[in-house]
C-alpha positions in Angstrom: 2.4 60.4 -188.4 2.1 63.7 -186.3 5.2 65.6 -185.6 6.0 64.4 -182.1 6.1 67.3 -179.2 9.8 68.4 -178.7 10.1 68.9 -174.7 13.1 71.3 -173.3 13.1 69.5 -170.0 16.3 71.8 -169.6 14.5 75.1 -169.6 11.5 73.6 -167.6 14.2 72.7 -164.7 15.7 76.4 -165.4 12.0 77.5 -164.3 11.8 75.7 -161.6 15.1 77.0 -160.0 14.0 80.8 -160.8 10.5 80.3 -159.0 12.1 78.5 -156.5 14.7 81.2 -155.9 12.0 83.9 -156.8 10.2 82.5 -153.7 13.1 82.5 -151.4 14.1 86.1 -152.3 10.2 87.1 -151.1 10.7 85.4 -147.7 14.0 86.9 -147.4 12.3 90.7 -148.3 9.2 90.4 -147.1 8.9 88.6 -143.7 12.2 89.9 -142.2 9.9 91.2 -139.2 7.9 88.4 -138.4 10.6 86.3 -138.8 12.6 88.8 -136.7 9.6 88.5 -133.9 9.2 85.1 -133.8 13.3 84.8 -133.3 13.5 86.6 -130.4 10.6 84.2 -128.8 12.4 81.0 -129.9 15.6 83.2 -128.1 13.8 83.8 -125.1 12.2 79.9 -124.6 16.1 78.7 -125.1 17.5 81.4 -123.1 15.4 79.8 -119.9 16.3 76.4 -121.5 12.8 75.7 -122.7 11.6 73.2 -125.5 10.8 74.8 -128.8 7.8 72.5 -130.3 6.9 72.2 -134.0 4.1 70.3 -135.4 3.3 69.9 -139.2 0.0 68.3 -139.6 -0.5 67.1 -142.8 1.3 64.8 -145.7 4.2 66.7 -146.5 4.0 69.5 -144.1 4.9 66.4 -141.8 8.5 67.2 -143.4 8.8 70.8 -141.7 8.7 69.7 -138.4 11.8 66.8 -139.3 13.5 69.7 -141.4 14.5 71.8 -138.1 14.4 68.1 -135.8 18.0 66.0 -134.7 19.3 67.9 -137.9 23.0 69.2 -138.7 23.2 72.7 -137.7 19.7 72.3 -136.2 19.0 73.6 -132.4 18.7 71.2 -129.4 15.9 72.6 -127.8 13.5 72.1 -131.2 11.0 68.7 -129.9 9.0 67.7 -133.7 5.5 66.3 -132.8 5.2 63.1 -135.3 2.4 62.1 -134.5 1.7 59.0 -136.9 -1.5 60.0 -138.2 -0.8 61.9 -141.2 2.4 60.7 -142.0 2.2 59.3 -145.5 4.3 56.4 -144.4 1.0 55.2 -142.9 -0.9 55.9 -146.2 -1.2 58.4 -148.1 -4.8 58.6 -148.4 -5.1 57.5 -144.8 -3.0 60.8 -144.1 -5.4 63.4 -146.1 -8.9 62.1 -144.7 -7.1 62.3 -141.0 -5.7 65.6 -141.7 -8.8 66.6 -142.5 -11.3 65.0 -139.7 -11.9 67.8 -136.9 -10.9 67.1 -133.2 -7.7 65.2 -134.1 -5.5 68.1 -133.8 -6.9 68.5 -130.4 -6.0 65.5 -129.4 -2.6 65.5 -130.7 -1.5 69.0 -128.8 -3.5 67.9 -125.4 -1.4 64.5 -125.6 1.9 66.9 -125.6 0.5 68.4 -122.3 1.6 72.0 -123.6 0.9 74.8 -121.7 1.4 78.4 -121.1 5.2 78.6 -120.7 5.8 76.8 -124.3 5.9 77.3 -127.3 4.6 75.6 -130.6 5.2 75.9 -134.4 3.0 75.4 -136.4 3.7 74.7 -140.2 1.5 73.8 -143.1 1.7 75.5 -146.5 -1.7 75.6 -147.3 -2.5 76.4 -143.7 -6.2 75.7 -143.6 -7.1 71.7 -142.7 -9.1 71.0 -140.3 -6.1 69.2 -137.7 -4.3 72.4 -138.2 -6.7 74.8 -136.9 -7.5 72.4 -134.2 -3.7 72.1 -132.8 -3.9 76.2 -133.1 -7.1 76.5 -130.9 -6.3 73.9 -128.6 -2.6 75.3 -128.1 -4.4 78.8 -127.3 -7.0 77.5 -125.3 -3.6 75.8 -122.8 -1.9 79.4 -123.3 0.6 78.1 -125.5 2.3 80.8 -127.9 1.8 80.2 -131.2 3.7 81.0 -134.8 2.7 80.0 -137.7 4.2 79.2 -141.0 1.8 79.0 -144.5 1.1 80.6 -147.4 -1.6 83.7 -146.8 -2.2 83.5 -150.8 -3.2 80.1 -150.8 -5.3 80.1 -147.6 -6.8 83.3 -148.6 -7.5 82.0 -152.0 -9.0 78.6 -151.0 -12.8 78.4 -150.6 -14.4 78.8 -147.3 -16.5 75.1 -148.2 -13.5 72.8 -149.1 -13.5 70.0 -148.0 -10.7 70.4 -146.5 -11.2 73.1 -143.9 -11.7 73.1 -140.4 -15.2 73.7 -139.9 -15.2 77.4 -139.0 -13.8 78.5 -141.6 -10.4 79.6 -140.0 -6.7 80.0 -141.7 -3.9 79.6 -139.4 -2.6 83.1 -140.1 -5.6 84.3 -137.7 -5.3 82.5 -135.1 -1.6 82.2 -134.2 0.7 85.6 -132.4 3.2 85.3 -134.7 2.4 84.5 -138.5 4.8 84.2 -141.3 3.9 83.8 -144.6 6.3 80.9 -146.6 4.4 82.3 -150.0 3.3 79.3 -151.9 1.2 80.0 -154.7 -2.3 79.0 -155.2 -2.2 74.7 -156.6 1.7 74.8 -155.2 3.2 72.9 -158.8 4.8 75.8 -160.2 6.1 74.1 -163.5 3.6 74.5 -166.7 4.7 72.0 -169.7 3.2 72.7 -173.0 0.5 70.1 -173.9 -0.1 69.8 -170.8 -3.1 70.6 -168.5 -1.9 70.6 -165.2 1.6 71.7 -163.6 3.7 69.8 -162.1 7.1 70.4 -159.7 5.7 71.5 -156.2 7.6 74.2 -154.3 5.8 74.2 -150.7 8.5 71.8 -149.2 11.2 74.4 -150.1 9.1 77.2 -149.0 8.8 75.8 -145.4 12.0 74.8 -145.2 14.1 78.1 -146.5 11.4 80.3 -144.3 12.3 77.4 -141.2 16.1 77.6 -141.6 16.2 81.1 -141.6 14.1 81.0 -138.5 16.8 79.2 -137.0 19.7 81.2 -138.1 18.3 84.7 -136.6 17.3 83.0 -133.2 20.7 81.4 -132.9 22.1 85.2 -133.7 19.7 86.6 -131.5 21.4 84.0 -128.6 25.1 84.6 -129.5 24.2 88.2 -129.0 23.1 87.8 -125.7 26.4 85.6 -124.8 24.6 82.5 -125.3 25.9 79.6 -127.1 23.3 77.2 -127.8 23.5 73.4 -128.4 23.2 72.6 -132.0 23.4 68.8 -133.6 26.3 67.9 -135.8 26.3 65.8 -138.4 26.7 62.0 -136.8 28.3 61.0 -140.3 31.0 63.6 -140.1 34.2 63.0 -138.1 33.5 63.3 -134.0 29.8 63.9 -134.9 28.9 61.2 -132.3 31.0 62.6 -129.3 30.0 66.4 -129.8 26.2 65.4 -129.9 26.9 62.8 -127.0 28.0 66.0 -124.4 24.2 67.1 -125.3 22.2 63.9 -125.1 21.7 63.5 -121.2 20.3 67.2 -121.1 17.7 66.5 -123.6 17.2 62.8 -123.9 13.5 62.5 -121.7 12.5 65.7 -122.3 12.4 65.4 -126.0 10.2 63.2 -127.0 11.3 62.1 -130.3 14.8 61.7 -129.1 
């Protein structure tokens, strides 16, 4: 018999951890400004006590917009979109044919009502379906301002006749004010095992939630700067979780939609 294949799952998890880190370090370097730019917007909309909306159309960009929503740590004033349509709880296949039918964005952000004094979110790694572009050009048609969070190498890299994209052609990081770029590479698995022909281990959920949470953590400096303290979740499982986050709920219950 043939020698079997002898399989260091310990290094292959070592790898993962450096290209995960790797990845963080480059959104940490190299998107400081944008980051920096689309803090002080996020500042401004919960200096005037505005909503901060956040939509992640698509399977598991879906997760972004629950990353930075009724979180521990996570600001008040974010409102997540989850809308059910491309939510894999709802099927997964069901999710990447509705992710990619143009109109449905449109439909999702003119359901929200927004309008020119709000402000949206927009994450998807990949940053090209067809219900991303559409939430993007709706939102700008209503005057919405717009950052985005995805991956200019893999948009950029992705041809203009997948299936997948809207149909002209558009990435998100044209068409938003603010774009930030969460770095995912090209395929997003990131882990290669020998005998094998495809990788495995995706990184894009880490990506948009490191790039998120750092969002968060310069627009809630930017605030305490100004003299602001804003209202953050805590934790409903640790002790007097419940009665800290029930001093907020009135302000925001109604407005939020998702509350």
């Amino acid at each position: 018999m043939p020698d079997k294949t002898v399989i260091d799952a310990d290094q292959l998890c070592e790898g993962y951890f450096a290209s995960t880190q790797a990845l963080m370090r480059r959104v940490l370097e190299e998107e400081k400004t944008p980051l920096d730019q689309a803090a002080s917007k996020l500042a401004d909309q919960i200096a005037a006590d505005r909503l901060v909306h956040i939509y992640g159309p698509g399977g598991h960009s879906n997760l972004a917009s629950q990353e930075v929503f009724f979180r521990a740590g996570g600001l008040m004033h974010i409102s997540a979109i989850l809308d059910e349509g491309t939510l894999l709880s709802n099927g997964a296949l069901r999710s990447m044919a509705i992710e990619r039918t143009p109109g449905y964005g449109k439909v999702v952000i003119a359901n929200q009502r927004l309008g020119e004094n709000d402000l949206l979110i927009l994450v998807n790694a990949y940053g090209i379906n067809a219900a991303l572009i559409d939430a993007a050009l709706e939102a700008r048609r209503r005057g919405t301002f717009l950052i985005g969070i995805s991956s200019r190498e893999h948009a950029s890299n992705t041809s203009p006749d997948h299936p997948a994209r809207h149909p002209t052609r558009q990435n998100l990081h044209d068409v938003v004010d603010i774009a930030v770029d969460c770095k995912v590479p090209i395929g997003d698995a990131v882990v290669a095992v020998p005998g094998m022909s495809e990788n495995i281990a995706a990184i894009s959920t880490f990506a948009n939630a490191f790039t998120l949470n750092c969002l968060v953590i310069r627009t809630v400096a930017k605030l305490v700067e100004r003299g602001i303290e804003p209202p953050v979740w805590r934790s409903g499982n640790a002790p007097g979780g419940d009665e800290a986050n029930a001093r907020f709920i009135g302000k925001f219950q109604g407005r939020v939609r998702a509350l």
